[in-house]
Z-matrix of the N, CA and C atoms (Angstrom, degrees):
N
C 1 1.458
C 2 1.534 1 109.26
N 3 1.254 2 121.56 1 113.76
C 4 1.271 3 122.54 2 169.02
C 5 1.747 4 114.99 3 -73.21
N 6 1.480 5 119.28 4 119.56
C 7 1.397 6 137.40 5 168.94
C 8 1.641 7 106.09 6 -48.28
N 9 1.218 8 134.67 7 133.30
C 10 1.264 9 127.21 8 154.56
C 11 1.143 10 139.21 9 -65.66
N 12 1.513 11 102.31 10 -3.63
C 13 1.659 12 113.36 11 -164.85
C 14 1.764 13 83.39 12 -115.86
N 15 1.137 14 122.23 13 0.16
C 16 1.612 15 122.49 14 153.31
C 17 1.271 16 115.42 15 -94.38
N 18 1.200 17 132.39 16 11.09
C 19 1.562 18 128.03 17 174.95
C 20 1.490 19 109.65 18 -71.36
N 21 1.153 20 131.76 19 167.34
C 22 1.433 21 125.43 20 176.22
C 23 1.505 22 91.42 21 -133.79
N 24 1.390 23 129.64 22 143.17
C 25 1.506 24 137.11 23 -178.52
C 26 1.533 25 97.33 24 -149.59
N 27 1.192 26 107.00 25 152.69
C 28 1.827 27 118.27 26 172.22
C 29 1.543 28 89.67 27 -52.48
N 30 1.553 29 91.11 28 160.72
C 31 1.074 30 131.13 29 159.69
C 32 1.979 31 115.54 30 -51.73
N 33 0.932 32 144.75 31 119.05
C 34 1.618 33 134.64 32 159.60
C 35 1.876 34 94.52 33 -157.28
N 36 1.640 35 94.95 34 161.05
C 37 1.372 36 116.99 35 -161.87
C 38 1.133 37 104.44 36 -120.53
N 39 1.440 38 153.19 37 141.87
C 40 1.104 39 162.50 38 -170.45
C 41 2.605 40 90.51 39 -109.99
N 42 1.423 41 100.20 40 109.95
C 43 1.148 42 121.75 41 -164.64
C 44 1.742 43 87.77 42 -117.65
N 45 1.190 44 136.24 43 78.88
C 46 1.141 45 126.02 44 121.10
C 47 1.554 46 150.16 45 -19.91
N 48 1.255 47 135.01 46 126.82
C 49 1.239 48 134.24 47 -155.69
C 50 1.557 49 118.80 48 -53.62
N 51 1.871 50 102.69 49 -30.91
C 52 1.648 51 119.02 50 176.89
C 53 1.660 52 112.13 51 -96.43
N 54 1.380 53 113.92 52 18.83
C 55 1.544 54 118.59 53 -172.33
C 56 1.478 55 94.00 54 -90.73
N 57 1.668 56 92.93 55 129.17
C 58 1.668 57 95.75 56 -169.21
C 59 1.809 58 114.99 57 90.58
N 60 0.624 59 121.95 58 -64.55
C 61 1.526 60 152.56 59 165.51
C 62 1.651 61 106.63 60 8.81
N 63 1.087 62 121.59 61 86.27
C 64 1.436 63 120.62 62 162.20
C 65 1.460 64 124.29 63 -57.80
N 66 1.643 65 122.78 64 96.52
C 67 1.263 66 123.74 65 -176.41
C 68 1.508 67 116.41 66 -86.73
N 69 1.331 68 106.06 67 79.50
C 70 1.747 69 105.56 68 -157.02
C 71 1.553 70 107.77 69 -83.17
N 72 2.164 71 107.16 70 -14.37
C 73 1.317 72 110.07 71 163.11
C 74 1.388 73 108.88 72 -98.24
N 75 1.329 74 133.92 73 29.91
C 76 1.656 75 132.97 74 169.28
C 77 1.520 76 102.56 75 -95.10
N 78 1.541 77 110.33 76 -178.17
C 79 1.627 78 109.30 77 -179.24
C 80 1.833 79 124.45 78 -77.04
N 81 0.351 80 126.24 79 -133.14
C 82 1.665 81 115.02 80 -158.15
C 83 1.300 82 100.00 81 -123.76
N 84 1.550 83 149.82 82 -3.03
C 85 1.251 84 139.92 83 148.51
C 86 1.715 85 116.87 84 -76.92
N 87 1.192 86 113.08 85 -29.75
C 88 1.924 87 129.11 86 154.27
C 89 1.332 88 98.71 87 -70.79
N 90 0.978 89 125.15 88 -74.55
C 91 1.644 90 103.61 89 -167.48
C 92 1.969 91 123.93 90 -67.12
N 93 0.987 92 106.66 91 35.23
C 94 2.045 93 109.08 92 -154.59
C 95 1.726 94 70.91 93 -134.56
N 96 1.727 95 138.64 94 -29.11
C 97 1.316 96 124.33 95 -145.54
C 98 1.615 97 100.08 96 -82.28
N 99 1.515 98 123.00 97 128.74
C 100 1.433 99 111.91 98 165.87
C 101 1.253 100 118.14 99 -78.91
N 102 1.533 101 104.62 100 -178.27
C 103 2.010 102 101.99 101 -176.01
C 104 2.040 103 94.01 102 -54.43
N 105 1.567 104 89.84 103 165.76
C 106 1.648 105 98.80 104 156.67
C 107 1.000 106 108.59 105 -100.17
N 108 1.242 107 105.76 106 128.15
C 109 1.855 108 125.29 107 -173.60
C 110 1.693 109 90.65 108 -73.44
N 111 1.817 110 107.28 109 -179.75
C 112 1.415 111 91.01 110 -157.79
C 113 1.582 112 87.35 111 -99.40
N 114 0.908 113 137.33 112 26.31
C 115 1.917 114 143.28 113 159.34
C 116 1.391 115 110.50 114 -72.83
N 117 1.426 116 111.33 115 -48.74
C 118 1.700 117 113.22 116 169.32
C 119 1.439 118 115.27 117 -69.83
N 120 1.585 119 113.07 118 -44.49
C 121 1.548 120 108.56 119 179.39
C 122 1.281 121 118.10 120 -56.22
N 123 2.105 122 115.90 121 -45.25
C 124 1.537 123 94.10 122 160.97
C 125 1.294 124 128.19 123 -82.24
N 126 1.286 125 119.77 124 39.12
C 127 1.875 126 109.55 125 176.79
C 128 1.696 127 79.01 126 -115.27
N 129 1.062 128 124.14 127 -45.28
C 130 1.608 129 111.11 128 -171.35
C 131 1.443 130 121.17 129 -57.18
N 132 1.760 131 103.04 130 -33.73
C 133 1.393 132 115.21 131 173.30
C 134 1.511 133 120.75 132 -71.99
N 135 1.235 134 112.64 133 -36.48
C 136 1.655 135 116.76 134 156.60
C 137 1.187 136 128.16 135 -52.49
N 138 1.843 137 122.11 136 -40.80
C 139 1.537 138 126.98 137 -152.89
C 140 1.899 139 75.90 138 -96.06
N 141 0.916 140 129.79 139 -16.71
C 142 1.677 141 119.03 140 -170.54
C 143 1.817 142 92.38 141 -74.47
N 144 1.410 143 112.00 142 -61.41
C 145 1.418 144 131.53 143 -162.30
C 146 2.273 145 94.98 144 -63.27
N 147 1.653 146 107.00 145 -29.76
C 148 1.146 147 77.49 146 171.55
C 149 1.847 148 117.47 147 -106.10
N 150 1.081 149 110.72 148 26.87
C 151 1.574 150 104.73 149 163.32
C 152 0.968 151 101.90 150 -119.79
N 153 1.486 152 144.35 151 -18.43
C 154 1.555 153 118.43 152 143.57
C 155 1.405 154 145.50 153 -19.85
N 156 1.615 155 95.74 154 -52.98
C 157 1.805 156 120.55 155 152.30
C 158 1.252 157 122.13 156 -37.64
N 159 1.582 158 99.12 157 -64.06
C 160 1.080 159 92.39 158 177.39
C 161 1.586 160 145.22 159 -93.87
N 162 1.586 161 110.90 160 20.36
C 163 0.903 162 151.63 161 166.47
C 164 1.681 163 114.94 162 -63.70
N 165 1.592 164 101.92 163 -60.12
C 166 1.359 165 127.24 164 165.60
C 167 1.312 166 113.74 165 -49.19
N 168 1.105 167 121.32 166 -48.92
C 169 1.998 168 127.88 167 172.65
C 170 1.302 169 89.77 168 -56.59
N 171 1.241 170 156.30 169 -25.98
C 172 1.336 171 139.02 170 -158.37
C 173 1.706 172 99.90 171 -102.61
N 174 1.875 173 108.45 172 -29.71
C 175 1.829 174 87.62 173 162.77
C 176 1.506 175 115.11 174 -79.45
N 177 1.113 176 138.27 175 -11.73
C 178 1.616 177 154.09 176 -176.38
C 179 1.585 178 84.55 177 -58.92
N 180 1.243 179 113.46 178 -90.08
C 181 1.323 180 134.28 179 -165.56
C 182 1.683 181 120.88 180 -29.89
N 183 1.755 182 98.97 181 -47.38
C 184 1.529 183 119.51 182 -175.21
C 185 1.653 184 109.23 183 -67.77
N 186 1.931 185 102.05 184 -42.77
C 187 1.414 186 97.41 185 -164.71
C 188 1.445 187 91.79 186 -80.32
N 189 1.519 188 133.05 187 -5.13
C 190 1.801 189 120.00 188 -173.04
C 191 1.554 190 94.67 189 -63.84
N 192 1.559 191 116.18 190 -59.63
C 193 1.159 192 121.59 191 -145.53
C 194 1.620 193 103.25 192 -103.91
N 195 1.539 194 133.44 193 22.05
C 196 1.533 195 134.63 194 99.07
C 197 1.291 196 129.23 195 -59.61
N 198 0.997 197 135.09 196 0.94
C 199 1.164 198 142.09 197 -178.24
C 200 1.690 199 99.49 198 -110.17
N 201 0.954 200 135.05 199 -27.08
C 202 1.328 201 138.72 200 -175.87
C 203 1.674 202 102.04 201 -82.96
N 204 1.388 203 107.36 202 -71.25
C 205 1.476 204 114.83 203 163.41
C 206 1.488 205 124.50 204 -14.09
N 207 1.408 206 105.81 205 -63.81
C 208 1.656 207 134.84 206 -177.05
C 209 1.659 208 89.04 207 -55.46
N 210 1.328 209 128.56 208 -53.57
C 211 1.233 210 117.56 209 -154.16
C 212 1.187 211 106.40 210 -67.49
N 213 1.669 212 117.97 211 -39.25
C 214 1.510 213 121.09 212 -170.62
C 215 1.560 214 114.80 213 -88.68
N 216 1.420 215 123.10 214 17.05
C 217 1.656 216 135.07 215 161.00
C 218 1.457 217 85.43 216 95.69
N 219 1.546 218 145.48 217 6.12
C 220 1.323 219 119.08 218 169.15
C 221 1.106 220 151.90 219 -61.22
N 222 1.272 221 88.29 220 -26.36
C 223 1.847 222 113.74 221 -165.22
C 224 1.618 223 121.10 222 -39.29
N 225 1.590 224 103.79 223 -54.17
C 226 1.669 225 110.18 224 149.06
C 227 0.941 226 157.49 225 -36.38
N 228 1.644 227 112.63 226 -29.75
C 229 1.348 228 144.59 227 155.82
C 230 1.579 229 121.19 228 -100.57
N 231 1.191 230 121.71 229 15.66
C 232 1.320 231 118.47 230 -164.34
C 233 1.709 232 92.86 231 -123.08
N 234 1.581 233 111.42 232 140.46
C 235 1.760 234 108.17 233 169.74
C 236 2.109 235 80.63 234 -118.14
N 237 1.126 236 84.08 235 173.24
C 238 1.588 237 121.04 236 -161.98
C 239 1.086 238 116.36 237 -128.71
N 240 1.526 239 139.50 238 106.84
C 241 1.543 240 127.10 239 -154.87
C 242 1.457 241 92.65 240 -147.03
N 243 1.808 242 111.03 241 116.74
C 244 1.373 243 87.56 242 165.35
C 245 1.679 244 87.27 243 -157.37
N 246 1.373 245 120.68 244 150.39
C 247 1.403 246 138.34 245 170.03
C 248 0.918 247 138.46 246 -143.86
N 249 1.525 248 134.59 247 155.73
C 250 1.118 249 142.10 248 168.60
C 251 1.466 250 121.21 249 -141.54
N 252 1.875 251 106.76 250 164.41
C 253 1.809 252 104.98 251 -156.71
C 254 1.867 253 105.84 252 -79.25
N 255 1.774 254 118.76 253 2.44
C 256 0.910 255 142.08 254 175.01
C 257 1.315 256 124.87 255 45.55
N 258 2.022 257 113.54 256 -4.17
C 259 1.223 258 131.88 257 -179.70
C 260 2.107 259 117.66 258 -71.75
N 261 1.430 260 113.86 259 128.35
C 262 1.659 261 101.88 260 163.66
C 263 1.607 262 94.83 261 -167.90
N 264 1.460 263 91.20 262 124.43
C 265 1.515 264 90.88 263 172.70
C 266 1.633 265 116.60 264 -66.25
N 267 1.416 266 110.01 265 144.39
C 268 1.374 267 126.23 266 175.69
C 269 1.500 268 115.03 267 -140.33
N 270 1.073 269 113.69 268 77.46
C 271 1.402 270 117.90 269 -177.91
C 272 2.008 271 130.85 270 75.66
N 273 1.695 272 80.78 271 15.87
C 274 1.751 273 83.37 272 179.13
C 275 1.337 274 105.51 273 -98.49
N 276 1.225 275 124.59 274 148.93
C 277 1.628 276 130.36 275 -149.97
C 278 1.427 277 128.90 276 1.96
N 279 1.852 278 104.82 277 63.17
C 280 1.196 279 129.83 278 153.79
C 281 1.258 280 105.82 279 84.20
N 282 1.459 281 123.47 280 13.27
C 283 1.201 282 127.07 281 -160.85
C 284 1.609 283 90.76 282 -107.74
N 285 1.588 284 123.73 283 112.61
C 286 1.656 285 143.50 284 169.54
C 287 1.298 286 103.12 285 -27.09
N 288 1.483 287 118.30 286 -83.21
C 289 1.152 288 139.68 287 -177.61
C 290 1.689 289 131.05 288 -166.61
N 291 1.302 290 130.80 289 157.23
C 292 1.359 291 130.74 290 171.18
C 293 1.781 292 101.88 291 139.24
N 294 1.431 293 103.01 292 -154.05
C 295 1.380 294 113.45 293 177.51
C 296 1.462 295 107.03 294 -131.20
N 297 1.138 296 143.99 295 86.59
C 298 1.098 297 158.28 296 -144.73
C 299 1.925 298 126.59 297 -98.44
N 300 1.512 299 73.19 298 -73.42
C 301 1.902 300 101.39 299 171.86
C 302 1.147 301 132.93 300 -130.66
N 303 1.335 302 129.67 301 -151.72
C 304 1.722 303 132.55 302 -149.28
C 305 1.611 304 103.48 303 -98.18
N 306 1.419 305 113.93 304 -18.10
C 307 1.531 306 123.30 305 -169.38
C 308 1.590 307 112.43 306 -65.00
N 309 1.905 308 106.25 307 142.20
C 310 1.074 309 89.91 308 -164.88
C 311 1.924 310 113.55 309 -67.78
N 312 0.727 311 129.99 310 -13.50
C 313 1.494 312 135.67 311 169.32
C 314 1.357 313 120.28 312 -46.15
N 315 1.831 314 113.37 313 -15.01
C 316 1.846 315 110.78 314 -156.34
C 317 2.107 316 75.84 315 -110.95
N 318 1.643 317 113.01 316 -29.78
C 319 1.277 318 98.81 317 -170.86
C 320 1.528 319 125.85 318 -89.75
């Protein structure tokens, strides 16, 4: 069984419309942000590429324990509930990375 969080895929960046984005009409911690030099762009482009990964361990994980279910006749009777707040800034209005502010991107 190949793991999904063992797949290997190119490299690509999810570039949002405010990535980079000088908010010179936002509040004063967006507007104070300088460009990201290209040292931040590749740490943002890395920290994206590594919670992707680990994102992927979380379909690994789901299909093990459907697959377990299935074996013991549950699957039919069984619901499946799982979430997360899926928000982290990565380069949208100059902001490196973290969870910062109100934008829908940080929630």
């Amino acid at each position: 069984m190949v793991l999904q969080s063992q797949v290997l895929f190119s490299y690509f960046f999810i570039r949002t419309p405010n990535w980079g984005y000088h908010g010179d009409d936002h509040h004063w911690v967006i507007r104070q942000q300088p460009p990201l030099t290209e040292e931040l762009q590749q740490f943002s482009d890395d920290l994206f590429m590594r919670r992707w990964r680990s994102i992927l361990s979380i379909d690994d994980i789901v299909g093990e324990v459907m697959s377990i279910v299935e074996k013991a006749g549950l699957l039919n009777n069984t619901f499946f509930f799982y979430t997360s707040d899926h928000g982290y800034n990565l380069g949208q209005f100059r902001l490196p990375s973290g969870k910062f502010q109100v934008y829908d991107h940080d929630t």
